[in-house]
N, CA, C and O atoms as a Tripos MOL2 file, in Angstrom:
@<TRIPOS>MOLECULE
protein
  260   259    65     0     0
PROTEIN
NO_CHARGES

@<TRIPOS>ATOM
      1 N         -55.7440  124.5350  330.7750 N.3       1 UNK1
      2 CA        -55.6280  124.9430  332.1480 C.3       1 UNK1
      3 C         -54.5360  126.0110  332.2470 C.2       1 UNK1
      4 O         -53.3790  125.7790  331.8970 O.2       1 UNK1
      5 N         -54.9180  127.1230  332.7090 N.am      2 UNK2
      6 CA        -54.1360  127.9380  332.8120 C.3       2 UNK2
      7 C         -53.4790  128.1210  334.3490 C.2       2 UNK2
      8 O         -54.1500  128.1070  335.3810 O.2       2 UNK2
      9 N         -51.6180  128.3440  334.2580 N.am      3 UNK3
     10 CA        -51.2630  128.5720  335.4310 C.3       3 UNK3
     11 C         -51.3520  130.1910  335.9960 C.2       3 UNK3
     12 O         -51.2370  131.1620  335.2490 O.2       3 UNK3
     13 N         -51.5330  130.2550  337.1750 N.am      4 UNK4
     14 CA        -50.9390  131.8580  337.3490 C.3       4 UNK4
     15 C         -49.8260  131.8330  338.6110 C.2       4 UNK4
     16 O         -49.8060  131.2390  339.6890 O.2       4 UNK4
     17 N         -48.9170  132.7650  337.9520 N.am      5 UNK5
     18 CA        -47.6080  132.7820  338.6560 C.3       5 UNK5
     19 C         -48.0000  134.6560  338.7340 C.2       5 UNK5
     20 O         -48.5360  135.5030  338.0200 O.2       5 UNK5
     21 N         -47.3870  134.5730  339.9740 N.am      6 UNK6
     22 CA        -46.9270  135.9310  339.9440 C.3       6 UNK6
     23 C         -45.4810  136.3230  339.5910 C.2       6 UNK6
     24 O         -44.4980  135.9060  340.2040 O.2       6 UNK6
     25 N         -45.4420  137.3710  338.2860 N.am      7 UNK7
     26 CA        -44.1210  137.7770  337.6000 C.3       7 UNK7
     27 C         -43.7290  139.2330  337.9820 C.2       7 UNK7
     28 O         -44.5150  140.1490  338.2170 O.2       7 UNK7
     29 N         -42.4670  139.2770  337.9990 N.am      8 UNK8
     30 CA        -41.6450  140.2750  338.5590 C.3       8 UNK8
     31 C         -40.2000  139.9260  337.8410 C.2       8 UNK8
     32 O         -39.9520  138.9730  337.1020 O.2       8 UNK8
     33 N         -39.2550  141.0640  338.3120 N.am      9 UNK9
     34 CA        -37.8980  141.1940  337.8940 C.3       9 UNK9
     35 C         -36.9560  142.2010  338.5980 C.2       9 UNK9
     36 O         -37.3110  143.3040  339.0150 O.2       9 UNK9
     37 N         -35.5980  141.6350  338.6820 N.am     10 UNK10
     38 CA        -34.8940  142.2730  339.3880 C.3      10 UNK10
     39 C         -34.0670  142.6990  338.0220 C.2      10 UNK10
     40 O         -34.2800  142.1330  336.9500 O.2      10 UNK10
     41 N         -33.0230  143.8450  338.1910 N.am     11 UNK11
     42 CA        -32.1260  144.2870  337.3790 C.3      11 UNK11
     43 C         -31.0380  144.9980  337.4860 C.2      11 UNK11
     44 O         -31.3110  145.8900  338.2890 O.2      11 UNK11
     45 N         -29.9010  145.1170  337.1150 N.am     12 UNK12
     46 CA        -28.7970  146.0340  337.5980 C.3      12 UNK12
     47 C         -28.1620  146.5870  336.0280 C.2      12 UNK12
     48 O         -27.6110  145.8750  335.1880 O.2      12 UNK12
     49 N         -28.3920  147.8480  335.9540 N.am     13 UNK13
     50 CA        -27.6730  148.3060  334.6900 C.3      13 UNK13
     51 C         -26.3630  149.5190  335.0940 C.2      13 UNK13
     52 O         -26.4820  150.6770  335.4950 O.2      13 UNK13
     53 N         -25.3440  148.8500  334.8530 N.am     14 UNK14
     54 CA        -24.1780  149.9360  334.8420 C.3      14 UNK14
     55 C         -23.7530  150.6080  333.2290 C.2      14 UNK14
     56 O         -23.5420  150.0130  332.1720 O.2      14 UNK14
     57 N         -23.7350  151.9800  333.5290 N.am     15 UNK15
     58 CA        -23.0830  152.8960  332.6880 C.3      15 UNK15
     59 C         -21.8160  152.9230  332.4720 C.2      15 UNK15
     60 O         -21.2060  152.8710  333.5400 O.2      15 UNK15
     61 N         -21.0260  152.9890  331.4170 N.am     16 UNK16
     62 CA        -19.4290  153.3130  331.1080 C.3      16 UNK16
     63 C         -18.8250  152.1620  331.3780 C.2      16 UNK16
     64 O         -17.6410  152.4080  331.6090 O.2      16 UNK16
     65 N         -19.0870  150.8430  331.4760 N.am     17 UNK17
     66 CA        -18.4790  149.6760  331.2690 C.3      17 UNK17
     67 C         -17.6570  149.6470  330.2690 C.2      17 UNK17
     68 O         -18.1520  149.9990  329.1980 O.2      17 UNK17
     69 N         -16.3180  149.2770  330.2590 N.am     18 UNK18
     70 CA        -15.4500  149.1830  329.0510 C.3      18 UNK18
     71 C         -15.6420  147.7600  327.7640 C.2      18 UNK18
     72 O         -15.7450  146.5520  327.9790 O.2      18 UNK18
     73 N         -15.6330  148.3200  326.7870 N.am     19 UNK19
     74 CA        -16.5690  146.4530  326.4090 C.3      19 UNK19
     75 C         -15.2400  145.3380  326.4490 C.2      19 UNK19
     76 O         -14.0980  145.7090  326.1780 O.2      19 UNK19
     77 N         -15.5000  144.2340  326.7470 N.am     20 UNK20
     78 CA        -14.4910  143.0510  326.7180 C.3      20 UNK20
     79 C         -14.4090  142.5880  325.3620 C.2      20 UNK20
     80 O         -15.4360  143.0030  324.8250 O.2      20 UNK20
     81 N         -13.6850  141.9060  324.4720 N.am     21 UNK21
     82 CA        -12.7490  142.4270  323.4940 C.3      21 UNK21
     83 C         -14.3240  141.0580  322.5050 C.2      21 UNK21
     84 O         -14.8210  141.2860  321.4020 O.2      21 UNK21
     85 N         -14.6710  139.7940  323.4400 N.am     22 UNK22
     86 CA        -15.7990  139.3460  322.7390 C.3      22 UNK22
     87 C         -17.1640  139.9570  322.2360 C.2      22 UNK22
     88 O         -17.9020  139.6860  321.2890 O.2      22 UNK22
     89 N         -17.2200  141.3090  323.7040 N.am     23 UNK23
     90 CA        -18.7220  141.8570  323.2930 C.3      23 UNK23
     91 C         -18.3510  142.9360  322.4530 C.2      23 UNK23
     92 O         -19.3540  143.5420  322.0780 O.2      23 UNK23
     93 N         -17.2480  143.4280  321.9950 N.am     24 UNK24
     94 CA        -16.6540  144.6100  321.3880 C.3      24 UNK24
     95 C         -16.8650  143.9080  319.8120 C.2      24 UNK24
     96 O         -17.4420  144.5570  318.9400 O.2      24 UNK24
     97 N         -16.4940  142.9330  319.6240 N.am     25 UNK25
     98 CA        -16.7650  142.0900  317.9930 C.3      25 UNK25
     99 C         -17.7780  142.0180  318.0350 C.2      25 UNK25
    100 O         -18.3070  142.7610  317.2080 O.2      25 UNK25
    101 N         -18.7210  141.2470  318.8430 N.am     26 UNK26
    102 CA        -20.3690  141.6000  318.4560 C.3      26 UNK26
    103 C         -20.8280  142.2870  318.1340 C.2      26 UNK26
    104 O         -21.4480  142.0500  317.0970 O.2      26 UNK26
    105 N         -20.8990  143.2900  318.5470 N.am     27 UNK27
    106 CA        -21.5240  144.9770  318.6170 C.3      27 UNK27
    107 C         -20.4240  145.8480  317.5610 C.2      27 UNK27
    108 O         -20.7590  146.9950  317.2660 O.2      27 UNK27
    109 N         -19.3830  145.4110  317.1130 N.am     28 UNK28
    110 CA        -18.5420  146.0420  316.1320 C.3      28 UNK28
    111 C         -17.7560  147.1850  316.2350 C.2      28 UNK28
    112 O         -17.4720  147.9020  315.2750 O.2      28 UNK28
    113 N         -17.4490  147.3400  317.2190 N.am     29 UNK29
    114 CA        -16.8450  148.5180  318.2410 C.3      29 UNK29
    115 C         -15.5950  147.9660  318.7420 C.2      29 UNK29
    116 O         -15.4220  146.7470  318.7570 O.2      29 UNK29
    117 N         -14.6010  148.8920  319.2060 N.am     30 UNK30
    118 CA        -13.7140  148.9780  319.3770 C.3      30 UNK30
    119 C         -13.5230  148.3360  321.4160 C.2      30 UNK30
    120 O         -13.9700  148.9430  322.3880 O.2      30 UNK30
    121 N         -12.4360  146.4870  321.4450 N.am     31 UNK31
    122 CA        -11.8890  146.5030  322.4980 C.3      31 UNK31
    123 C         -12.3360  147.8610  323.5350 C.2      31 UNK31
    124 O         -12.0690  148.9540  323.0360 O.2      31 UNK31
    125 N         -12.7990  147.8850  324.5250 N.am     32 UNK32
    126 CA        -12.5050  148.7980  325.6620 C.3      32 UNK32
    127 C         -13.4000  150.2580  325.5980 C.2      32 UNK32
    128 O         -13.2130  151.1080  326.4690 O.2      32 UNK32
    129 N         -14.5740  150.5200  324.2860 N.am     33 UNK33
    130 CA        -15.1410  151.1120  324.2430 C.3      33 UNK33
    131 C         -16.1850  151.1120  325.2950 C.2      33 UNK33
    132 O         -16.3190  150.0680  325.9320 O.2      33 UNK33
    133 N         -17.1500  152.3950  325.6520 N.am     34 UNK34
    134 CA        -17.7890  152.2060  326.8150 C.3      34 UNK34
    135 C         -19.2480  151.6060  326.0760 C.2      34 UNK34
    136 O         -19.6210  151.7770  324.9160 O.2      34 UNK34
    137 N         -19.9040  150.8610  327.1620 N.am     35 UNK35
    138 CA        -20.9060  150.1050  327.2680 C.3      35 UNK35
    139 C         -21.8850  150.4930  328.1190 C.2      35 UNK35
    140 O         -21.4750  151.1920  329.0460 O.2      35 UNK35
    141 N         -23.0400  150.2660  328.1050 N.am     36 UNK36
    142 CA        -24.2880  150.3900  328.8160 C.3      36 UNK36
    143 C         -24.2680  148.9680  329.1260 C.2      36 UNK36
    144 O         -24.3290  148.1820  328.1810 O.2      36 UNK36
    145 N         -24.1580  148.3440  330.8200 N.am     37 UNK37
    146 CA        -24.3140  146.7500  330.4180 C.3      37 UNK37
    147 C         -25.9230  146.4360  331.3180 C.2      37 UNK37
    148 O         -26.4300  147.3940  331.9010 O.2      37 UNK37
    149 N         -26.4090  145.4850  331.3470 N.am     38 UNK38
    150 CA        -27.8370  145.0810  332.1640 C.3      38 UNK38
    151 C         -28.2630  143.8510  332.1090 C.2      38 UNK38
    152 O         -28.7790  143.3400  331.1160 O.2      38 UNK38
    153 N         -28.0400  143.2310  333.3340 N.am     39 UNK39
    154 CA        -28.4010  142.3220  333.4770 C.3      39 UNK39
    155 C         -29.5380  142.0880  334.2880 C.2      39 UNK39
    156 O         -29.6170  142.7130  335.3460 O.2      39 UNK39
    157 N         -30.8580  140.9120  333.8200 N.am     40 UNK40
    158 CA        -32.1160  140.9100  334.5020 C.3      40 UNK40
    159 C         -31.9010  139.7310  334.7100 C.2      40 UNK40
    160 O         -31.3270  138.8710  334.0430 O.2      40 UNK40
    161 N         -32.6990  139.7150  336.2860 N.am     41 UNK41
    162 CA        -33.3190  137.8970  336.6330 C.3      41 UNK41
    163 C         -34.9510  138.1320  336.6610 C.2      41 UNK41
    164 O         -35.4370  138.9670  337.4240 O.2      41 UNK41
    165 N         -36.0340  137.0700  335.4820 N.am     42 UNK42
    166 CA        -37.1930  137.1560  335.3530 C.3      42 UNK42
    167 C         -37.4050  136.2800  336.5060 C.2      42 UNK42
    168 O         -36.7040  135.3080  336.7870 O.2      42 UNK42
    169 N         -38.6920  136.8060  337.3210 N.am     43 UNK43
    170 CA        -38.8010  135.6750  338.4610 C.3      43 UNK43
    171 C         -40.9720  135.0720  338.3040 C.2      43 UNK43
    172 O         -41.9800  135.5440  337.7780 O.2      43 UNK43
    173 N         -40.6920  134.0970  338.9600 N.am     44 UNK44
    174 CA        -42.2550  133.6130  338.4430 C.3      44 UNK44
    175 C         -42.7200  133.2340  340.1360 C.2      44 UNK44
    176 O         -42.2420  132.1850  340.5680 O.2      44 UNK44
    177 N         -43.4560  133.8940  340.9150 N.am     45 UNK45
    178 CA        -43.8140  133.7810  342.2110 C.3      45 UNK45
    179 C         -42.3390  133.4420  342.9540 C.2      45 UNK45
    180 O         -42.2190  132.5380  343.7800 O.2      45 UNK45
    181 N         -41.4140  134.1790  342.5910 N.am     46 UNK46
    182 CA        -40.1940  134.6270  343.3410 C.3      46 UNK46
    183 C         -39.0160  133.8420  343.4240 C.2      46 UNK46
    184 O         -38.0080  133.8580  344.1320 O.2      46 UNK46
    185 N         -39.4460  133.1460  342.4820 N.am     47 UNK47
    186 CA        -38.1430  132.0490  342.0250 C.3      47 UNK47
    187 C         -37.7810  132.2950  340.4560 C.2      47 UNK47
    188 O         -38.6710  132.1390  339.6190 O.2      47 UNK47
    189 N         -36.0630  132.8010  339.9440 N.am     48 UNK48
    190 CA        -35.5650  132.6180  338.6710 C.3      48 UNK48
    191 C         -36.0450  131.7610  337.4790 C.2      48 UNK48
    192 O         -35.7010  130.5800  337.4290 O.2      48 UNK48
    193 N         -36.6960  132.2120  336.6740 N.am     49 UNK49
    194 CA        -36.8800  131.8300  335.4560 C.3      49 UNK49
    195 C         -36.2540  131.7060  334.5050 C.2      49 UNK49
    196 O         -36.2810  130.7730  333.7010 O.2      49 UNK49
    197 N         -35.5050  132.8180  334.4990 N.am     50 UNK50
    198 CA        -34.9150  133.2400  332.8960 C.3      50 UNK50
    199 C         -34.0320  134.6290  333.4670 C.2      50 UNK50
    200 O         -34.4540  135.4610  334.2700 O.2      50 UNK50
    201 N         -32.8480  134.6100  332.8800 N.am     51 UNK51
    202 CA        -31.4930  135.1620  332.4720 C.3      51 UNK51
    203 C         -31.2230  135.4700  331.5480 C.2      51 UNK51
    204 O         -30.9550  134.7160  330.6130 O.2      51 UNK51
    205 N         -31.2050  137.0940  331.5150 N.am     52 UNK52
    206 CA        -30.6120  138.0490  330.3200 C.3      52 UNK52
    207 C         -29.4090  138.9800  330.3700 C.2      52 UNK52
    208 O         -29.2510  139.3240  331.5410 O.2      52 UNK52
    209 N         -28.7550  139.3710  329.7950 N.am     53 UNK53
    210 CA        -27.8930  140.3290  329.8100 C.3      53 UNK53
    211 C         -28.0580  141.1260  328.4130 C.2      53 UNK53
    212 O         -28.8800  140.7400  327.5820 O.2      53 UNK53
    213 N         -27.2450  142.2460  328.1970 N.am     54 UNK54
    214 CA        -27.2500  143.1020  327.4110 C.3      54 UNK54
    215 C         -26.4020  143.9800  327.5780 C.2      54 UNK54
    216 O         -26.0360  144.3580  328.6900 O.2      54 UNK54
    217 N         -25.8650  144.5380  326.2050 N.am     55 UNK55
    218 CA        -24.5010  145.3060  325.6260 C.3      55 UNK55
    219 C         -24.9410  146.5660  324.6980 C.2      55 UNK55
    220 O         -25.4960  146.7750  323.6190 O.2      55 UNK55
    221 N         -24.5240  147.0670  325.4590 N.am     56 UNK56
    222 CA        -25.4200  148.6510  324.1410 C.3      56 UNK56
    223 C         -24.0190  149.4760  324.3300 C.2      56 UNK56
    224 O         -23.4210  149.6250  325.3960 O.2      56 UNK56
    225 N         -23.6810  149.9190  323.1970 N.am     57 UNK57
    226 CA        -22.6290  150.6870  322.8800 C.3      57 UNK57
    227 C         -22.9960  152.2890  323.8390 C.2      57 UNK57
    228 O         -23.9730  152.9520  323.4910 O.2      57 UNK57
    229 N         -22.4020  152.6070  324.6290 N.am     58 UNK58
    230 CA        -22.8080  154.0920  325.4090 C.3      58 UNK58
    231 C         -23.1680  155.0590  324.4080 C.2      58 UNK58
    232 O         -24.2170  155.6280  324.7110 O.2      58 UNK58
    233 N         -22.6550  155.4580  323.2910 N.am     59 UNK59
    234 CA        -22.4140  156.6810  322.2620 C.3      59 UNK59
    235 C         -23.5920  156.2690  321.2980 C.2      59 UNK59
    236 O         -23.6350  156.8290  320.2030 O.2      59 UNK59
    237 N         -24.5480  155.3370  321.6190 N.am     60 UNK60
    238 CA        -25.9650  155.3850  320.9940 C.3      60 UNK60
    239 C         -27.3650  155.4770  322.0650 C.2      60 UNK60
    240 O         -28.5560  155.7190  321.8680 O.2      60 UNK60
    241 N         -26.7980  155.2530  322.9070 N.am     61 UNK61
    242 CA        -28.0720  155.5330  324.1110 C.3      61 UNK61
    243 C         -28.3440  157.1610  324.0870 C.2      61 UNK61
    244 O         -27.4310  157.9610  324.2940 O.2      61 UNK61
    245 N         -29.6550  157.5490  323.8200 N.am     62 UNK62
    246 CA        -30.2260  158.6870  324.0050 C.3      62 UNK62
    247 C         -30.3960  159.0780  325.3260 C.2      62 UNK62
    248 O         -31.4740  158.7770  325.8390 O.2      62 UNK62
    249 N         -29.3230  159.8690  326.2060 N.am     63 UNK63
    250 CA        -29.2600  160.0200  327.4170 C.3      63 UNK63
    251 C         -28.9610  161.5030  327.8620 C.2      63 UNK63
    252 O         -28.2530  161.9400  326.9550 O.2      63 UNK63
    253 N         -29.0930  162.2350  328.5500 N.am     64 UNK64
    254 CA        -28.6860  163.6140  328.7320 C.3      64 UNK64
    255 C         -27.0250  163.2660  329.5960 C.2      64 UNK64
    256 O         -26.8380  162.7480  330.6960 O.2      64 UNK64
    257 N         -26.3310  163.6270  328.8950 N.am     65 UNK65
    258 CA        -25.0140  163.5240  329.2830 C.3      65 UNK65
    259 C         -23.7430  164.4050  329.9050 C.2      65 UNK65
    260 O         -22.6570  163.8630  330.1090 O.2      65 UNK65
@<TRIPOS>BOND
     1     1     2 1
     2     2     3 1
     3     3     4 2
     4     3     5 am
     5     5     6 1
     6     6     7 1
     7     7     8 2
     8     7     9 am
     9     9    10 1
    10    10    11 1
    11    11    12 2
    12    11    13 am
    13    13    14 1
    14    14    15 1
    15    15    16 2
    16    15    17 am
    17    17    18 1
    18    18    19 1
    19    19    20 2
    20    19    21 am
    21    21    22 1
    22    22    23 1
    23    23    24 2
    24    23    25 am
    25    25    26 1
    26    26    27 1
    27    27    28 2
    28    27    29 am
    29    29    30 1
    30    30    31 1
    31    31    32 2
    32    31    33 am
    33    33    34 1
    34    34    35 1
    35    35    36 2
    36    35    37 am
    37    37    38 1
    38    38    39 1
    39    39    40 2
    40    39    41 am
    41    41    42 1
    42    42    43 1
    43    43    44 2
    44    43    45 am
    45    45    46 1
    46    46    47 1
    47    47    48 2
    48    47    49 am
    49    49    50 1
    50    50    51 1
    51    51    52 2
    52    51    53 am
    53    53    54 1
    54    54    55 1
    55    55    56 2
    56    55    57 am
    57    57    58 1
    58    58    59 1
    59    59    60 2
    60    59    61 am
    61    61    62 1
    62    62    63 1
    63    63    64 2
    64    63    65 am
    65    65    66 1
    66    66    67 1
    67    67    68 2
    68    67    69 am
    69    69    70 1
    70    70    71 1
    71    71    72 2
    72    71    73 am
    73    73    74 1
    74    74    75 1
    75    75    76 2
    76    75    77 am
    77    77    78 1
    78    78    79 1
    79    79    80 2
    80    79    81 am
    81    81    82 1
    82    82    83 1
    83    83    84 2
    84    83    85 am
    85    85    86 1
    86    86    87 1
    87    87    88 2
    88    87    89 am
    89    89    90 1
    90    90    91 1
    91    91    92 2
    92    91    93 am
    93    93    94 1
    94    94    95 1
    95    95    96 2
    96    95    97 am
    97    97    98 1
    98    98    99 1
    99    99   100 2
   100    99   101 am
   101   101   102 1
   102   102   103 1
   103   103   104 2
   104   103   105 am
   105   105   106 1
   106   106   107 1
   107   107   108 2
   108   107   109 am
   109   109   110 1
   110   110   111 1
   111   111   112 2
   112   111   113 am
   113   113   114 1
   114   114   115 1
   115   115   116 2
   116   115   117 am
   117   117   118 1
   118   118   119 1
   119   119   120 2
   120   119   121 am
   121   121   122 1
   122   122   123 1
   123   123   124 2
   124   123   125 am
   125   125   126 1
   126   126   127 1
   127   127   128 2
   128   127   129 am
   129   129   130 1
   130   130   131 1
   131   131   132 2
   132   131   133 am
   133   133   134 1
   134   134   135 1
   135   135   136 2
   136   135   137 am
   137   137   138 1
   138   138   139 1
   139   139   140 2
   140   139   141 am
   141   141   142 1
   142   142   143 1
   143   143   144 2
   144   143   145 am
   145   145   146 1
   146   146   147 1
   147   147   148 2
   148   147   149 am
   149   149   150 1
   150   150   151 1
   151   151   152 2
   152   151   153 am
   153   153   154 1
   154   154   155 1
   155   155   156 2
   156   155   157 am
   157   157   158 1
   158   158   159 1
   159   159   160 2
   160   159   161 am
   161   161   162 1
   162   162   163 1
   163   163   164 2
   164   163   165 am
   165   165   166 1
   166   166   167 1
   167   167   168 2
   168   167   169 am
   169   169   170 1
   170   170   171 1
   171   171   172 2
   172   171   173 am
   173   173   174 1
   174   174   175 1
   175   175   176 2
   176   175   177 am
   177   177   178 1
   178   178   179 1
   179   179   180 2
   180   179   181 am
   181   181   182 1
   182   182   183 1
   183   183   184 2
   184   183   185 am
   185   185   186 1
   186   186   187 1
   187   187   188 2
   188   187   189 am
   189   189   190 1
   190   190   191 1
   191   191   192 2
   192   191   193 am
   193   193   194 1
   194   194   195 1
   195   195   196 2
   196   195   197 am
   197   197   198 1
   198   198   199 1
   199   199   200 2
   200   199   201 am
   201   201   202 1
   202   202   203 1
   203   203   204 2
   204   203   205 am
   205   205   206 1
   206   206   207 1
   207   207   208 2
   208   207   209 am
   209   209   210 1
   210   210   211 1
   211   211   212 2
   212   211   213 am
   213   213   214 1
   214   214   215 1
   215   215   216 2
   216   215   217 am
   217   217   218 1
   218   218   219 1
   219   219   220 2
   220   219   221 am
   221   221   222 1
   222   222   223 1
   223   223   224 2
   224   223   225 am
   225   225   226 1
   226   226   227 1
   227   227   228 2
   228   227   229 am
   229   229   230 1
   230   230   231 1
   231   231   232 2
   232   231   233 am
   233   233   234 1
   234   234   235 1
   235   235   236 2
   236   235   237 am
   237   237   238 1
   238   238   239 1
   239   239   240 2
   240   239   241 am
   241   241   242 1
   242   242   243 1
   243   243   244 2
   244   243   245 am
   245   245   246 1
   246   246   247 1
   247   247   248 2
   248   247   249 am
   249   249   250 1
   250   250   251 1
   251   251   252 2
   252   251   253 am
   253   253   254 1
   254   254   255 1
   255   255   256 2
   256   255   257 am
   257   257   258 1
   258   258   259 1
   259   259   260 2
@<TRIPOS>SUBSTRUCTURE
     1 UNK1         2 RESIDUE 1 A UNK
     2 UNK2         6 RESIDUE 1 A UNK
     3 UNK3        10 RESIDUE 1 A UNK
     4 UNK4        14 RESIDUE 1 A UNK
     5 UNK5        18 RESIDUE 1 A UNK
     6 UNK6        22 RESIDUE 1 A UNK
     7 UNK7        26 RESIDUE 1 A UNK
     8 UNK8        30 RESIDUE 1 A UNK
     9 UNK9        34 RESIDUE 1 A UNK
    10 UNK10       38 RESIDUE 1 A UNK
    11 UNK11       42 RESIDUE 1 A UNK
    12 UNK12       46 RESIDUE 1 A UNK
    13 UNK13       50 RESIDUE 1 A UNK
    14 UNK14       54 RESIDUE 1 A UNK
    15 UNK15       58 RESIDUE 1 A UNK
    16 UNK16       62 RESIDUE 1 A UNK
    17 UNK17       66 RESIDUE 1 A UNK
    18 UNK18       70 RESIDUE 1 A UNK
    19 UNK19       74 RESIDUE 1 A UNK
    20 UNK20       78 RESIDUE 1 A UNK
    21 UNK21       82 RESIDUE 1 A UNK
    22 UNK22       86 RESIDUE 1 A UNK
    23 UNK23       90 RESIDUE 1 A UNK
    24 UNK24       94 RESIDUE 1 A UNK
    25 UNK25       98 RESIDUE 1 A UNK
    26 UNK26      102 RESIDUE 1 A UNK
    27 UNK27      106 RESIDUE 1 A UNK
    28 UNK28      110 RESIDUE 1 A UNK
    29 UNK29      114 RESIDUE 1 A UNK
    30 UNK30      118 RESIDUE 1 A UNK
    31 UNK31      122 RESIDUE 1 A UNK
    32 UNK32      126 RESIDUE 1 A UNK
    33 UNK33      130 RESIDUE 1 A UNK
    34 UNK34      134 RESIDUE 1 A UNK
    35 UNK35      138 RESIDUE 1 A UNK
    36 UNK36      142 RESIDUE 1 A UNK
    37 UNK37      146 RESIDUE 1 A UNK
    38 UNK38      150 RESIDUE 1 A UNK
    39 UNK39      154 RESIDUE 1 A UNK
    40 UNK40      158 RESIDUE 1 A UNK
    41 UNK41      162 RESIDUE 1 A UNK
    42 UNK42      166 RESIDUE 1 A UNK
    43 UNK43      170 RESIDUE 1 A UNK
    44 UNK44      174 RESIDUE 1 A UNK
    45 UNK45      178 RESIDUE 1 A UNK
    46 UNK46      182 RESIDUE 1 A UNK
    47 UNK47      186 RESIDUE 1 A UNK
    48 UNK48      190 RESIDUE 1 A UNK
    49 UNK49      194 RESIDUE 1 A UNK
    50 UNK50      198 RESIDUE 1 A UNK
    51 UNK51      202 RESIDUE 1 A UNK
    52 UNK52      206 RESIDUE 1 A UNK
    53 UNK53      210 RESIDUE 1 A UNK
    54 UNK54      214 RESIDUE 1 A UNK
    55 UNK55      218 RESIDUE 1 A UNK
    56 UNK56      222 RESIDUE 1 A UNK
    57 UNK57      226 RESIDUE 1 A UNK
    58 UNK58      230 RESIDUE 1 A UNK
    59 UNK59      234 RESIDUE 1 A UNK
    60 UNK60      238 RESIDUE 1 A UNK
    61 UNK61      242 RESIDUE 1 A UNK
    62 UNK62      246 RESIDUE 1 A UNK
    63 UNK63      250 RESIDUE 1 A UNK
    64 UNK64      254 RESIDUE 1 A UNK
    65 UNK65      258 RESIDUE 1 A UNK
């Protein structure tokens, strides 16, 4: 039996975030380097499912700058 939900997503991505000194060891970069950060809420007929975030070093995003 299959369900159907209707899926969607909200998102907010900020540019030049300084990284915090935990996501800076992850990613292997330097305390306070800039970040691409983004966080999504997956929604299933308009209620939260699932929670993501994400850390991308700025100086690898292919961006016109």
């Amino acid at each position: 039996m299959a369900l159907r939900r209707q899926g969607d997503r909200e998102s907010r991505t900020d540019a030049k975030v300084p990284a915090p000194a935990e996501i800076a060891t992850r990613l292997g970069i330097a305390e306070g380097e800039l970040c691409v950060h983004t966080t999504c809420v997956f929604l299933a007929d308009g209620k939260p499912v699932q929670l993501s975030t994400s850390w991308e070093p700025y100086a690898v995003i292919p961006i016109n700058r």
